[in-house]
C-alpha positions as CSV (number, residue, x, y, z in Angstrom):
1,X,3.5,6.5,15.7
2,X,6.2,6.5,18.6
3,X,4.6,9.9,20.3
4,X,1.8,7.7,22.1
5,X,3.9,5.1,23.3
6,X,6.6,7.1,25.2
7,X,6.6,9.2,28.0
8,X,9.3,11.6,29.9
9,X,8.7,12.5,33.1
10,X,11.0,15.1,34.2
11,X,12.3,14.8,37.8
12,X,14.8,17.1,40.2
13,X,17.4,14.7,41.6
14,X,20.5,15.7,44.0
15,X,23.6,14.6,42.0
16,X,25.7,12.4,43.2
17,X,23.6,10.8,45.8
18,X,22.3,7.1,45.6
19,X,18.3,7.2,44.7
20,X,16.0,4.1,44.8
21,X,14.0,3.8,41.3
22,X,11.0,1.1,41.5
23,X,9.5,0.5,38.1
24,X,6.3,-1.6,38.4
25,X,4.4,-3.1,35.6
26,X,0.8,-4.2,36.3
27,X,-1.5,-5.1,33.1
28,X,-1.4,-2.3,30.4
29,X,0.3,0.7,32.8
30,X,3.7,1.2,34.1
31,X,4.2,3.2,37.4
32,X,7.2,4.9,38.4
33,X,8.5,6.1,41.9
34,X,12.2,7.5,43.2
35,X,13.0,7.0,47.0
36,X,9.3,6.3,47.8
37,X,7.6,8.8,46.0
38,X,5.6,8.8,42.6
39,X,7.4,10.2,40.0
40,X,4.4,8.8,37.1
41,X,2.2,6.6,35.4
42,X,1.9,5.6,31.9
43,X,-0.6,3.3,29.9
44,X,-0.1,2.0,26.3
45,X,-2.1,-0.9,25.2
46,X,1.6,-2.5,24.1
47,X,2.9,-2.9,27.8
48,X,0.3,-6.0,28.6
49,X,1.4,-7.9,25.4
50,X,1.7,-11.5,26.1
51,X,5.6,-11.7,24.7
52,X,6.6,-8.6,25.4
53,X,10.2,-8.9,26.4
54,X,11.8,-5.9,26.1
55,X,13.0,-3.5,29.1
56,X,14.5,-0.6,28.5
57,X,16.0,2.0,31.1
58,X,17.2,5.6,29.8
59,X,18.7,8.3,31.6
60,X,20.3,11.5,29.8
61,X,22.6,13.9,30.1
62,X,24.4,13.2,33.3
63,X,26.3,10.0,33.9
64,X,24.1,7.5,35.7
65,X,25.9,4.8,37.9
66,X,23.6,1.8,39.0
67,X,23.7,-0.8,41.5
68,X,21.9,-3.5,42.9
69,X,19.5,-3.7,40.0
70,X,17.1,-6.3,39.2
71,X,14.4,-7.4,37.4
72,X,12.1,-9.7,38.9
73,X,8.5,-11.1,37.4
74,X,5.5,-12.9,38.4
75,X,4.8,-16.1,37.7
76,X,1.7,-16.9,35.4
């Protein structure tokens, strides 16, 4: 049930540098880009629901340090 509703998107990334990570929701599809460039789309019918509250950020294996993160929304 799970298998349509996820997505991995495997990227190169110098270690221990500081990357910028945009994640951008816009109606049923989330974009991703690191320092500037796309790094993917996905669309799941589950992303546009009206109380959808959840975010959820996941990195694996390496130890992942972050700063200066936000969250920020669109009035309605």
């Amino acid at each position: 049930m799970l298998a349509g509703k996820q997505k991995r998107v495997p990227v190169k990334l110098a270690l221990n540098e500081w990357h910028t990570l945009v994640v951008t929701t816009q109606g049923d599809t989330v974009s991703v880009s690191i320092d500037g460039k796309d790094a993917g789309t996905f669309q799941s019918p589950g992303i546009a629901h009206d109380t959808k509250s959840l975010v959820s950020l996941t990195t694996n294996p390496v130890d992942v340090h972050y700063d200066d993160f936000s969250i920020k929304g669109v009035a309605k």
